[in-house]
MITORMAR-28064 format. One record per residue (C-alpha): residue number from 1; x, y, z. Coordinates in Angstrom, 3 decimals. Layout:
! residues N
<site resi="NUM" X="X" Y="Y" Z="Z"/>
...
END
This chain:
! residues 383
<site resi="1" X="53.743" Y="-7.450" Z="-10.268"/>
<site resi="2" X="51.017" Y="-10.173" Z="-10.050"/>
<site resi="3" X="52.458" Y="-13.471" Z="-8.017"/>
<site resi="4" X="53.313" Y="-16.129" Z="-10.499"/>
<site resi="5" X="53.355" Y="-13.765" Z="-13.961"/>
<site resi="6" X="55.834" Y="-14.263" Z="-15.859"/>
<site resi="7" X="57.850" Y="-10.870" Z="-16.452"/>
<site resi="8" X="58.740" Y="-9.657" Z="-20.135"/>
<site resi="9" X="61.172" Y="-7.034" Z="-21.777"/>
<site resi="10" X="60.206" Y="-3.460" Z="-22.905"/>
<site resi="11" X="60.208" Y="-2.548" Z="-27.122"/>
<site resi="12" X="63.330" Y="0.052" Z="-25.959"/>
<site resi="13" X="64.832" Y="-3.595" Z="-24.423"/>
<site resi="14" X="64.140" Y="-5.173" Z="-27.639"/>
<site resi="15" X="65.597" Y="-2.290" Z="-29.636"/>
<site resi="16" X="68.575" Y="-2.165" Z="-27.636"/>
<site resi="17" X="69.460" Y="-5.895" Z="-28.294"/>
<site resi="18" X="68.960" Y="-5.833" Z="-32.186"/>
<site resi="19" X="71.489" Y="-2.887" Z="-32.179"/>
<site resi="20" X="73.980" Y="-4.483" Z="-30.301"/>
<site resi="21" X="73.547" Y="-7.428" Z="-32.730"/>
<site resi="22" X="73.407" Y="-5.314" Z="-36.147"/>
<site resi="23" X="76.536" Y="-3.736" Z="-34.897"/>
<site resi="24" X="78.331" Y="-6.544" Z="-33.918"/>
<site resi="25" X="77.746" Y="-7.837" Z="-37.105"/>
<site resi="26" X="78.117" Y="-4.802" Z="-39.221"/>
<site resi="27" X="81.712" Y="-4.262" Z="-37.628"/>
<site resi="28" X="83.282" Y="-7.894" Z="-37.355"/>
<site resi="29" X="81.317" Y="-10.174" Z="-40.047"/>
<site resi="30" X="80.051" Y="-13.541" Z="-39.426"/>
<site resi="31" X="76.339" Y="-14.089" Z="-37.987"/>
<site resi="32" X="75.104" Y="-13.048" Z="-34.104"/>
<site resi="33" X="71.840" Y="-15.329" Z="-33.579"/>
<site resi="34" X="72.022" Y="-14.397" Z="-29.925"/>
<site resi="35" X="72.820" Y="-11.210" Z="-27.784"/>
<site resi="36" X="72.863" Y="-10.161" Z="-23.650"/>
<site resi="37" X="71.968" Y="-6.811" Z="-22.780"/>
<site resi="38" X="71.833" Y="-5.512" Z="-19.134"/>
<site resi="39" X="68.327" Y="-3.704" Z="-18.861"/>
<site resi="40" X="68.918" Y="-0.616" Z="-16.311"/>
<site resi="41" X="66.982" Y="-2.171" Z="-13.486"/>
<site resi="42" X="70.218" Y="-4.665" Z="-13.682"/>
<site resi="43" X="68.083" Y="-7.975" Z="-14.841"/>
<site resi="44" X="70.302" Y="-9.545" Z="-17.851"/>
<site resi="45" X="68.333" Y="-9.652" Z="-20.990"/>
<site resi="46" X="69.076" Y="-12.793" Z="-23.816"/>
<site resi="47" X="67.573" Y="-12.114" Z="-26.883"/>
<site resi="48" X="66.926" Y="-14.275" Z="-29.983"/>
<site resi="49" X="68.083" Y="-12.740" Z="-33.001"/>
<site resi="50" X="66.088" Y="-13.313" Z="-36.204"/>
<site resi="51" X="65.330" Y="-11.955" Z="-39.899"/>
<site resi="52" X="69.410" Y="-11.428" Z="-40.318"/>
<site resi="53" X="70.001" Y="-9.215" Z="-43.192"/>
<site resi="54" X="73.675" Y="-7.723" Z="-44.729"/>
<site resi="55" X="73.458" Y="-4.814" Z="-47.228"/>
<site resi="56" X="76.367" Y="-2.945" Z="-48.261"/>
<site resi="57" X="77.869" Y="-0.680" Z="-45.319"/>
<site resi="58" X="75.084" Y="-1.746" Z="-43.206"/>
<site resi="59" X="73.025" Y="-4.738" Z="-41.097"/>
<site resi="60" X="69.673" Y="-5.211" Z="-40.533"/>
<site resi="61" X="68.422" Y="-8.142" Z="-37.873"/>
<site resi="62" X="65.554" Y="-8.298" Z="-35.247"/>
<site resi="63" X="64.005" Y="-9.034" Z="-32.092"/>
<site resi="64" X="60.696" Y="-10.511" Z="-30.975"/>
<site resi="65" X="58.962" Y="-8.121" Z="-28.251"/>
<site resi="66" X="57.921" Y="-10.806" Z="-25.634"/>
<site resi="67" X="55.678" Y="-8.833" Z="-23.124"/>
<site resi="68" X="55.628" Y="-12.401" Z="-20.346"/>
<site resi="69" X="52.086" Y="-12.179" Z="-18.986"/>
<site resi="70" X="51.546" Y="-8.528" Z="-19.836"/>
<site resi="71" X="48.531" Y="-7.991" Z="-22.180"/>
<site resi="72" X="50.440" Y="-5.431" Z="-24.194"/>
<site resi="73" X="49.515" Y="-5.000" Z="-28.047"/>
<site resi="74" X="53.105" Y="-4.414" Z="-28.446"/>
<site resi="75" X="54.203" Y="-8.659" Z="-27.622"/>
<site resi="76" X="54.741" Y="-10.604" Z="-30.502"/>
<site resi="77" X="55.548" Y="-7.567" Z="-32.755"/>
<site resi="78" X="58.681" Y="-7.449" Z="-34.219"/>
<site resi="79" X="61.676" Y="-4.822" Z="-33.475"/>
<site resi="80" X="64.253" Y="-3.997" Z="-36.070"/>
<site resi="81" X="67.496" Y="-2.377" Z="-36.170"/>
<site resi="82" X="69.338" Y="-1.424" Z="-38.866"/>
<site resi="83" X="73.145" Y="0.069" Z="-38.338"/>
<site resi="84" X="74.919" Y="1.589" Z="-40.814"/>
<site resi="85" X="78.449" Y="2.782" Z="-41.017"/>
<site resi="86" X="78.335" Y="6.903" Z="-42.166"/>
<site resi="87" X="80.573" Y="8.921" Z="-43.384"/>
<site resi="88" X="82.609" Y="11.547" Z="-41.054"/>
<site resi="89" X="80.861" Y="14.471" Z="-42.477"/>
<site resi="90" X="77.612" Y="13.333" Z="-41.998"/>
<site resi="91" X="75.576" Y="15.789" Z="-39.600"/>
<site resi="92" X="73.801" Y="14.169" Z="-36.626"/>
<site resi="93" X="70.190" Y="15.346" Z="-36.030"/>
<site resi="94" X="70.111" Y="13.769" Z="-32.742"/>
<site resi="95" X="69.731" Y="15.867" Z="-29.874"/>
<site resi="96" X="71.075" Y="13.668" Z="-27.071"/>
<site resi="97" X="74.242" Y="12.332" Z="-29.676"/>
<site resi="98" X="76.757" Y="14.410" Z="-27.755"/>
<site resi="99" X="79.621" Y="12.648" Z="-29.171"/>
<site resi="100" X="78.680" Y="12.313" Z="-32.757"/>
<site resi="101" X="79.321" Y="8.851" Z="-33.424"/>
<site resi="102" X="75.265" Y="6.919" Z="-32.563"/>
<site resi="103" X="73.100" Y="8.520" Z="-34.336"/>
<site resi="104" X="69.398" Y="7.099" Z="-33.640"/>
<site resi="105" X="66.658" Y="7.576" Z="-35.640"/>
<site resi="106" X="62.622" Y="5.756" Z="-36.361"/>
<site resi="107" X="62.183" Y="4.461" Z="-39.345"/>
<site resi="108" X="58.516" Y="2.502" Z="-40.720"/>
<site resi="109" X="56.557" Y="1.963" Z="-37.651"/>
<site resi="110" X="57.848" Y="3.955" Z="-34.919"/>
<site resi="111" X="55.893" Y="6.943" Z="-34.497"/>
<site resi="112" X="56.726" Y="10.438" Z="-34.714"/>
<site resi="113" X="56.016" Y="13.319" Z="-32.176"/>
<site resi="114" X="53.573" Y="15.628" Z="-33.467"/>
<site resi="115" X="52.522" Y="17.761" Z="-30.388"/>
<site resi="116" X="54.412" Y="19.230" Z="-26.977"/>
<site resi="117" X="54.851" Y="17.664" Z="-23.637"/>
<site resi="118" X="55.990" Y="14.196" Z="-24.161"/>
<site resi="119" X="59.521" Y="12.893" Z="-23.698"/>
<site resi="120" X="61.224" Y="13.505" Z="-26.873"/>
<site resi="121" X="60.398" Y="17.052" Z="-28.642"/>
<site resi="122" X="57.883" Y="17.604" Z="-31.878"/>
<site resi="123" X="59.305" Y="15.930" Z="-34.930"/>
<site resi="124" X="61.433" Y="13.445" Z="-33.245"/>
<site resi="125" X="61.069" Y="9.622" Z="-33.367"/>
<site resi="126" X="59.155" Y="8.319" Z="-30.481"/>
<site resi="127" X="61.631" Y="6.668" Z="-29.376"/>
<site resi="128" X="62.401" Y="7.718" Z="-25.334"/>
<site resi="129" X="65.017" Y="9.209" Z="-23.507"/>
<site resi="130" X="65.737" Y="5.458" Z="-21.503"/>
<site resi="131" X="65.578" Y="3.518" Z="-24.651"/>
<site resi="132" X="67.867" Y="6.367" Z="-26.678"/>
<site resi="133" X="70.353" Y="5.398" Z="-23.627"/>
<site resi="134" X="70.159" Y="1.803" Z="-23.876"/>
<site resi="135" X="71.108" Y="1.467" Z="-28.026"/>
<site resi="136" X="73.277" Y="4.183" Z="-27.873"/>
<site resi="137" X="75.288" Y="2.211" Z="-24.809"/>
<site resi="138" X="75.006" Y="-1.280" Z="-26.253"/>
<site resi="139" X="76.305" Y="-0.172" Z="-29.803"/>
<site resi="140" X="78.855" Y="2.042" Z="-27.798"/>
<site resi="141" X="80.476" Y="-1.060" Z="-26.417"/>
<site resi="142" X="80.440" Y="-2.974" Z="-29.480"/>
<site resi="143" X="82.156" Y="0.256" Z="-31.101"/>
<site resi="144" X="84.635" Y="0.194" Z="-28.482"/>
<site resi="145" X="85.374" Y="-3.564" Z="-28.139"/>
<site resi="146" X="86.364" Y="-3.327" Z="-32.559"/>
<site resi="147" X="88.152" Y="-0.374" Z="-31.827"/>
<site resi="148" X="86.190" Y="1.280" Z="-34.154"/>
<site resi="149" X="86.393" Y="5.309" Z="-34.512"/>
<site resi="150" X="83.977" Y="6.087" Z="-36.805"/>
<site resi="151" X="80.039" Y="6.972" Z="-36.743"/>
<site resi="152" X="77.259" Y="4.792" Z="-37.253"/>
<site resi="153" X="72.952" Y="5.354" Z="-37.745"/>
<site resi="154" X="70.575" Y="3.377" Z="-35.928"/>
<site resi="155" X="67.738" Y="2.984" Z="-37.231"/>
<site resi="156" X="64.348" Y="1.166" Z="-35.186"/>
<site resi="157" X="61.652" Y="0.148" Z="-37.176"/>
<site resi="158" X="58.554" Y="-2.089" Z="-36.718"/>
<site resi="159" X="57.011" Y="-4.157" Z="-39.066"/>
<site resi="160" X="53.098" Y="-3.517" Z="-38.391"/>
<site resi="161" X="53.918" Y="-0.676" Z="-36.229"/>
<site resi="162" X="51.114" Y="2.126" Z="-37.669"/>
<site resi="163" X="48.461" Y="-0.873" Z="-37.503"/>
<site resi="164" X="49.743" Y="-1.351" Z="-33.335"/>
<site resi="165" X="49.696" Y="1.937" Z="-32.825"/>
<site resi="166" X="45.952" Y="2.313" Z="-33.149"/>
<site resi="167" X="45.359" Y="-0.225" Z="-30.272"/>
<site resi="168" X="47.328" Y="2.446" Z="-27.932"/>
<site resi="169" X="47.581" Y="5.820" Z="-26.545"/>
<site resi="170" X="49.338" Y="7.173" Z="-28.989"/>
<site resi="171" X="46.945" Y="8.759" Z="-31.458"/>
<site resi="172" X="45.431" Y="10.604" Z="-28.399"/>
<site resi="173" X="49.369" Y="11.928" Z="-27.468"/>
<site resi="174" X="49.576" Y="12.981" Z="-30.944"/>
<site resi="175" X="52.477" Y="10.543" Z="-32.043"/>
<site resi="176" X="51.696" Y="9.823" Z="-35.243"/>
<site resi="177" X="53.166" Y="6.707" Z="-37.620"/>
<site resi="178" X="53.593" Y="4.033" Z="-35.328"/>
<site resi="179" X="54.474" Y="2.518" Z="-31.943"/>
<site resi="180" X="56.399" Y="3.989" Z="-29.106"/>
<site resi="181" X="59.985" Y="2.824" Z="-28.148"/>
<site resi="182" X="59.536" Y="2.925" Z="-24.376"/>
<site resi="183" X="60.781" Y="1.694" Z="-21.184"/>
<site resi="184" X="61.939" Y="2.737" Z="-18.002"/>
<site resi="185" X="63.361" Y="-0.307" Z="-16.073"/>
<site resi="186" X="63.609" Y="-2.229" Z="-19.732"/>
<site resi="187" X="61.554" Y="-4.811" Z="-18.024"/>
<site resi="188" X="57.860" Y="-5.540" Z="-18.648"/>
<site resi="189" X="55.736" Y="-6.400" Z="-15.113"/>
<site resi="190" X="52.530" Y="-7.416" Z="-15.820"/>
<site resi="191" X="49.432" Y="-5.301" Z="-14.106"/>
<site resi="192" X="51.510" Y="-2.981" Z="-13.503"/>
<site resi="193" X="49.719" Y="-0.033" Z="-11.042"/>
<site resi="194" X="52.792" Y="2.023" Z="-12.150"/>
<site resi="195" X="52.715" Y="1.651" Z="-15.811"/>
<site resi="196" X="48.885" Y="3.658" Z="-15.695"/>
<site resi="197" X="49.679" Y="6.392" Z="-13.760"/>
<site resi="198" X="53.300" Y="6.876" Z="-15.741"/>
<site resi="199" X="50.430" Y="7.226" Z="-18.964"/>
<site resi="200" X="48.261" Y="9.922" Z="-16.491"/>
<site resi="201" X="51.361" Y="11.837" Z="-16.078"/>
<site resi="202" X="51.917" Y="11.760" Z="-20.038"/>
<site resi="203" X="48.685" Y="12.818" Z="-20.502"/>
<site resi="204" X="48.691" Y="15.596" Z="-17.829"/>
<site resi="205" X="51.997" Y="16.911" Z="-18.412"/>
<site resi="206" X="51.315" Y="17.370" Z="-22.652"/>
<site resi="207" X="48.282" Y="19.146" Z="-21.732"/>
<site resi="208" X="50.041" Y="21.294" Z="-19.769"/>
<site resi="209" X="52.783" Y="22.100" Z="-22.457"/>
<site resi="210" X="49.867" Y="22.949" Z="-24.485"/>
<site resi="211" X="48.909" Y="25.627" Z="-22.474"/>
<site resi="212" X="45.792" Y="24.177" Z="-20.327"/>
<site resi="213" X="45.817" Y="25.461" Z="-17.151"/>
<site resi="214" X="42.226" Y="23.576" Z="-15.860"/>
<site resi="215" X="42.786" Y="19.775" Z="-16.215"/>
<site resi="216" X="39.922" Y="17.811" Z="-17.434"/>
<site resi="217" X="39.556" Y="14.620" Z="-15.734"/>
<site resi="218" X="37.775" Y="11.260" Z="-16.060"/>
<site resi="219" X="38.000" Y="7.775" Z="-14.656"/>
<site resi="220" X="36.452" Y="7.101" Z="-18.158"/>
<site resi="221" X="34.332" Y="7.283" Z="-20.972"/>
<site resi="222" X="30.975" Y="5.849" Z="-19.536"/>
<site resi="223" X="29.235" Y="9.002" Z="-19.494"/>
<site resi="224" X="30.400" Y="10.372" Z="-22.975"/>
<site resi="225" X="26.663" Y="11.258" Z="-24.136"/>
<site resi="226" X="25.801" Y="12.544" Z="-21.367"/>
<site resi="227" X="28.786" Y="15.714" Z="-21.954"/>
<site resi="228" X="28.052" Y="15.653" Z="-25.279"/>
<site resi="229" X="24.660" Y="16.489" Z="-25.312"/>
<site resi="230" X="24.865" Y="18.424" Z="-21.615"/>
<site resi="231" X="27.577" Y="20.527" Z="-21.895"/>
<site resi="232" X="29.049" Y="20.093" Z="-25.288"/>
<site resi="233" X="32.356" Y="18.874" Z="-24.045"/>
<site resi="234" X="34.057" Y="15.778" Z="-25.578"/>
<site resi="235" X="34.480" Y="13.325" Z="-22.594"/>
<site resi="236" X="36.812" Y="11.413" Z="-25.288"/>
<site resi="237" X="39.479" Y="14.176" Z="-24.823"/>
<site resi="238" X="39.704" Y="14.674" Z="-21.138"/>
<site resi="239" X="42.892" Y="12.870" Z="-19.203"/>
<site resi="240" X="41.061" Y="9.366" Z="-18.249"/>
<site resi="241" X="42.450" Y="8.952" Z="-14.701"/>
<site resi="242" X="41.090" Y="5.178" Z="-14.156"/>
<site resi="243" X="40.616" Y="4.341" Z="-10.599"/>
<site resi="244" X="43.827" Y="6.282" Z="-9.706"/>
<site resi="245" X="41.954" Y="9.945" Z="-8.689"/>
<site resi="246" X="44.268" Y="10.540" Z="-5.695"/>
<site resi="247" X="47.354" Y="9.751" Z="-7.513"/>
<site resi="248" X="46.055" Y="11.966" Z="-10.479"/>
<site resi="249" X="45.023" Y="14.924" Z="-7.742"/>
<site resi="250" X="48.310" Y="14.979" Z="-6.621"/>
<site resi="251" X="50.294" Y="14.844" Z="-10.390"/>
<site resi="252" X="48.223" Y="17.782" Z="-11.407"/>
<site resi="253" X="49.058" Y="19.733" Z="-8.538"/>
<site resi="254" X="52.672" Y="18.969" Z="-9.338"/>
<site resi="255" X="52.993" Y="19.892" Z="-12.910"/>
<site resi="256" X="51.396" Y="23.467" Z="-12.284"/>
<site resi="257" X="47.970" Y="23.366" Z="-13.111"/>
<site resi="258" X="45.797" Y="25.938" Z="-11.486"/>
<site resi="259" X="42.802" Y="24.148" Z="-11.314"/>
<site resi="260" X="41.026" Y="20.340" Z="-12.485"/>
<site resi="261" X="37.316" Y="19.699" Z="-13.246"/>
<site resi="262" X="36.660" Y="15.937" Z="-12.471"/>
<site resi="263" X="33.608" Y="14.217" Z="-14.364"/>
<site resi="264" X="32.362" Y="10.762" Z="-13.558"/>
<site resi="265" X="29.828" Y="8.102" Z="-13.027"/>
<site resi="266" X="28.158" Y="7.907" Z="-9.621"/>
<site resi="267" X="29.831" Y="4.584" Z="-9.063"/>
<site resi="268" X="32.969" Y="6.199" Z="-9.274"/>
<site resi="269" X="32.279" Y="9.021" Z="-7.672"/>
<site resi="270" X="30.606" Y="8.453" Z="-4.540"/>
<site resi="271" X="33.405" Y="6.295" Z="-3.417"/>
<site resi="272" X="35.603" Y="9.908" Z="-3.726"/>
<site resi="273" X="32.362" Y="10.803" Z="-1.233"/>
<site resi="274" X="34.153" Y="8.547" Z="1.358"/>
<site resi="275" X="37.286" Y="9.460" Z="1.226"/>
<site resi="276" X="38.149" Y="6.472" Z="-1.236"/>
<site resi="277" X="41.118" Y="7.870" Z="-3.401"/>
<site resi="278" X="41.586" Y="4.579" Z="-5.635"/>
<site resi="279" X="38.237" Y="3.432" Z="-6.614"/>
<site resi="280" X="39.060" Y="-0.339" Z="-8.008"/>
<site resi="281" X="36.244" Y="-2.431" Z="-5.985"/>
<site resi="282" X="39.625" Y="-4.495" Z="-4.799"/>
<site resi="283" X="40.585" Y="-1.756" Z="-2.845"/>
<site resi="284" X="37.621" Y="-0.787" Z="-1.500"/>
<site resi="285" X="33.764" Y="-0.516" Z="-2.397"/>
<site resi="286" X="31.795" Y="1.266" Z="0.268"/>
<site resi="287" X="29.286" Y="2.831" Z="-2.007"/>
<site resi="288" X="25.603" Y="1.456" Z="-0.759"/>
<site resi="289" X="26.829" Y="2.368" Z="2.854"/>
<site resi="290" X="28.118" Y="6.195" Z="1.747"/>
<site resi="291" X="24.760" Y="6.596" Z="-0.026"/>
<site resi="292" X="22.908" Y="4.822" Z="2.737"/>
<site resi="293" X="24.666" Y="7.304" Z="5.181"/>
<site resi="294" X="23.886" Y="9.931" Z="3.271"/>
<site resi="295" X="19.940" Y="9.404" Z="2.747"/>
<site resi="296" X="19.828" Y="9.444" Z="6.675"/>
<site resi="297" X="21.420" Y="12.518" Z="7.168"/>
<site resi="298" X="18.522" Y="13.673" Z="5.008"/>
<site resi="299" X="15.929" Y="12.122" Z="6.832"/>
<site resi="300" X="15.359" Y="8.346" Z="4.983"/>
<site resi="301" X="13.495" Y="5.893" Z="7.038"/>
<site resi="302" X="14.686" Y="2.526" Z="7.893"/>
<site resi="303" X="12.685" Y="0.938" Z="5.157"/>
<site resi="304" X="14.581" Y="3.638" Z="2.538"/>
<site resi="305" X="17.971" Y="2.703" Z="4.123"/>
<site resi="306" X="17.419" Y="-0.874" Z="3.554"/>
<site resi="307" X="16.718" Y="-1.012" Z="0.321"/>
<site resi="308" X="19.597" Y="1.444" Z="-0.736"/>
<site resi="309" X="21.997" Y="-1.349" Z="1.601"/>
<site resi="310" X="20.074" Y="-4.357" Z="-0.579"/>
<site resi="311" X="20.886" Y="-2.607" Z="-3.826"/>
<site resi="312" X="23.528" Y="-4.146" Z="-6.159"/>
<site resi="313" X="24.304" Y="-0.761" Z="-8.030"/>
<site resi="314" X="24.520" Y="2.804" Z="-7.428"/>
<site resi="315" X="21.735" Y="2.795" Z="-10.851"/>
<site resi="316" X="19.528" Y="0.909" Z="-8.385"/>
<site resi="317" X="19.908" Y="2.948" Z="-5.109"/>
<site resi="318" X="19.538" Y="6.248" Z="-6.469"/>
<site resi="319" X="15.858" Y="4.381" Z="-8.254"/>
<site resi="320" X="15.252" Y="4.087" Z="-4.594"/>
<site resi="321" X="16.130" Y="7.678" Z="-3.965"/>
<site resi="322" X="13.863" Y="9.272" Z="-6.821"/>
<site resi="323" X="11.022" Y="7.011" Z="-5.378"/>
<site resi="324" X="11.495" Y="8.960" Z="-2.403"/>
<site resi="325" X="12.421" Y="12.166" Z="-2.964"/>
<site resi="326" X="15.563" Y="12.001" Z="-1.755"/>
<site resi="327" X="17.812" Y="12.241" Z="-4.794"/>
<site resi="328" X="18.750" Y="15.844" Z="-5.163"/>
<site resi="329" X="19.466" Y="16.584" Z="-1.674"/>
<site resi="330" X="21.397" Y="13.159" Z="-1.365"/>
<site resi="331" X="23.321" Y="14.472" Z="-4.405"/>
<site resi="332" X="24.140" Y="17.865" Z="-3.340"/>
<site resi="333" X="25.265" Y="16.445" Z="0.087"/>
<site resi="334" X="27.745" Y="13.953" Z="-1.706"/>
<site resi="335" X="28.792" Y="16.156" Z="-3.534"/>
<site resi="336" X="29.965" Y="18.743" Z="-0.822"/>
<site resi="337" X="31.889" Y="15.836" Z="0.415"/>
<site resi="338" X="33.468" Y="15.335" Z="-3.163"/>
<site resi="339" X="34.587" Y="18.689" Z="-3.538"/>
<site resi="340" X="36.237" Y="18.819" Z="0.476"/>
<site resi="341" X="38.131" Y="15.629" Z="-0.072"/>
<site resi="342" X="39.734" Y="16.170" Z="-3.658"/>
<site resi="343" X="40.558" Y="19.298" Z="-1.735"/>
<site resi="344" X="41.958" Y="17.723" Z="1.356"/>
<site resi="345" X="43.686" Y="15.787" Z="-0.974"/>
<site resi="346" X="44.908" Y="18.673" Z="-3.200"/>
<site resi="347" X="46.168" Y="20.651" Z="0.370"/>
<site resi="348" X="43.892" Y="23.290" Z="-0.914"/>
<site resi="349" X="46.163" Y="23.753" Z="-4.259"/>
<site resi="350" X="43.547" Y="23.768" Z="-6.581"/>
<site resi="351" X="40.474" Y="25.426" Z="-8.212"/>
<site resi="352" X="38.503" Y="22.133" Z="-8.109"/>
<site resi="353" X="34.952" Y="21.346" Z="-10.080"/>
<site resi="354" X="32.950" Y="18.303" Z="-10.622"/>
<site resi="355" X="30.208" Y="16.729" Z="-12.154"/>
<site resi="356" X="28.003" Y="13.547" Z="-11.231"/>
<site resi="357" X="25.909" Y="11.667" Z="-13.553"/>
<site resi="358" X="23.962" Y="8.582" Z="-13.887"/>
<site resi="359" X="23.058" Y="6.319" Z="-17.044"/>
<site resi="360" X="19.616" Y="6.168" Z="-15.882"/>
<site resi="361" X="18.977" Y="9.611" Z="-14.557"/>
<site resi="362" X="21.478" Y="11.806" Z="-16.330"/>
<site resi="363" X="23.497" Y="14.449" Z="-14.144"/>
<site resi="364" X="22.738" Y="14.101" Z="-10.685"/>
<site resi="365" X="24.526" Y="17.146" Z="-8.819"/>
<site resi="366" X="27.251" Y="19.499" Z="-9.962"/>
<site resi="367" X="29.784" Y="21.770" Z="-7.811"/>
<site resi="368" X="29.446" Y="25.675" Z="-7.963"/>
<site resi="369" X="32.568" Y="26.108" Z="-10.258"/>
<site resi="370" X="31.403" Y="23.065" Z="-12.826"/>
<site resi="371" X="29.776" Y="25.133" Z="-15.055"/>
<site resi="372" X="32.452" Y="28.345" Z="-15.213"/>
<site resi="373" X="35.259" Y="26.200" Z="-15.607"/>
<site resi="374" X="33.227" Y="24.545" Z="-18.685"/>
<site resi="375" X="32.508" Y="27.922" Z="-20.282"/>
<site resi="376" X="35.666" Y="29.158" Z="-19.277"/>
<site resi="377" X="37.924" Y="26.256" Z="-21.137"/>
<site resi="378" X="35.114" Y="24.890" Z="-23.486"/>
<site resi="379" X="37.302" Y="25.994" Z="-26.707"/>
<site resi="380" X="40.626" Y="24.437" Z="-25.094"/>
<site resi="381" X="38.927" Y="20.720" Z="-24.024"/>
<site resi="382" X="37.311" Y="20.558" Z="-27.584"/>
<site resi="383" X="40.192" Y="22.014" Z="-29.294"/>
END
């Protein structure tokens, strides 16, 4: 986490804590305006409960998701609860309810799972494995402490939810209605390196559960015409890897995949050229020199060098390059070194391809496999 951020609570933290509240409520009467959870990275969690409702055989309160200094869509949104006191014959549709008695379920705004690979299977709420845990532990206890042998619903709803939604990954994982009830550690750390990657792996792992062998890969969307009108491939439905292509390398070798074809932006890309695995300009941003290096391997002169070093932008040093004559066989040598390194980095795992491109002068060099593994998976990428 970011010195000096202030840390905030996951939506599964949030859900957890209206639970326990609902339930406390439902079971021994009276009003709960504030409960203490212990999130499962051990931090103790005191949440505010508001928008207390009692309805026959059942309670209904809330909590306010307060994501500290996280830009998260998700802060400020409210999560509700509603536990309700069921019958003994009632049948529990809950896969992980082992025991019967929690049953935990998404109601308006929580979204449901409408496609393979992600934590909880097709048809279920979104609401994850940790967060299941959590309510079903905190309304556990209060069960326990009333001496209470009977079975109760949870519901988790969020007011706004489908709207959220929209401003998140989820349309892309196929969840469908609403937000996510996430949350690992229960705790929100703001620019979080971790919390990407954990979305790469989503990503990567549901595409494998869907049957693609080949990973399609991009730190973004930058060069979205460019595939459309080159190759006919949607750029918007690859995996976007960020600036984490190492980390992504090795998850894709982990979950199976046979192969990955990696398209990006020279500026991106000819970082990978140096051996740079996480290509945030924090970490490191070598690109003039790699390109420099490069044009005098292929013969620039001083003068040529220069100006590449003086440029601000990779745009601007491969203008220099077309002036003279250098491009292509700068390209092609870059991209040699692209292809060894993923490899290095893949321990020779994978079936690797990529493609290079520019915004000014449109696909600059492309491996041997780029094009077979396009024509090979074309229908699968666009599907």
């Amino acid at each position: 986490m970011a010195e000096g951020l202030r840390k905030g609570f996951t939506t599964g933290s949030c859900a957890a804590a209206a639970a326990k509240a609902a339930c406390w409520m439902l079971l021994a009467g009276g009003v709960r305006d504030k409960v203490s959870i212990v999130t499962p990275k051990g931090e103790v969690y005191d949440a505010e409960i508001l928008n207390i409702e009692k309805i026959e055989d059942a309670v209904r309160c809330a909590v306010r998701k307060d994501g500290g200094d996280d830009p998260d869509v998700t802060s400020g949104a409210l999560i509700e609860a509603e536990v309700r006191m069921l019958r003994n014959d009632e049948i529990s549709q809950d896969p992980d309810d082992e025991n019967g008695r929690v049953i935990i379920d998404g109601g308006a705004g929580v979204g449901r799972v409408t496609r393979p690979g992600l934590d909880q299977p097709v048809g279920m709420a979104a609401i994850n494995s940790v967060p299941r845990e959590m309510i079903r532990r905190e309304v556990t206890e209060v069960m326990e402490l009333f001496d209470f042998g009977g079975k109760v619903s949870v519901t988790i709803s969020v007011p706004g939810g489908e709207e959220i939604a929209q401003h998140t990954f989820n349309p892309r994982l196929g969840i469908e209605g609403g937000i996510s009830i996430i949350g690992t550690s229960g705790i929100v750390e703001p620019m979080s390196k971790q919390a990407i990657i954990d979305t790469i792996r989503v990503e990567l792992r549901q595409k494998r559960a869907e049957g693609h062998d080949i990973a399609f890969i991009s730190p973004g969307n930058y060069g979205l015409d460019f595939m459309k009108e080159s190759y006919g491939i949607d750029l918007d439905r690859s995996v976007k890897c960020s600036n984490f292509i190492g980390e992504t390398v090795d998850m894709i070798c982990d979950l199976g995949f046979r192969g990955m074809l990696l398209t990006g932006h020279a500026g991106k890309l000819v970082k990978v050229a140096g051996g740079i695995m996480n290509t945030h300009s924090r970490e490191a941003d070598c690109r003039m020199e790699i390109i420099a290096a490069a044009a005098a391997r292929e013969g620039a002169g001083t003068d040529i060098i220069l100006r590449i070093l003086d440029s601000l932008t990779t745009e601007e040093a491969y203008s220099v390059l077309f002036e003279a004559g250098l491009a292509e066989r700068v390209s092609s040598q870059l991209m040699k070194r692209i292809i060894d390194n993923l490899d290095r980095r893949a321990k020779g795992r994978l079936d690797i391809g990529c493609i290079m491109y520019s915004k000014d002068f449109g696909q600059l060099a492309a491996s041997e496999r780029a094009a077979a593994m396009i024509e090979e998976n074309r229908d699968k990428w666009n599907g």
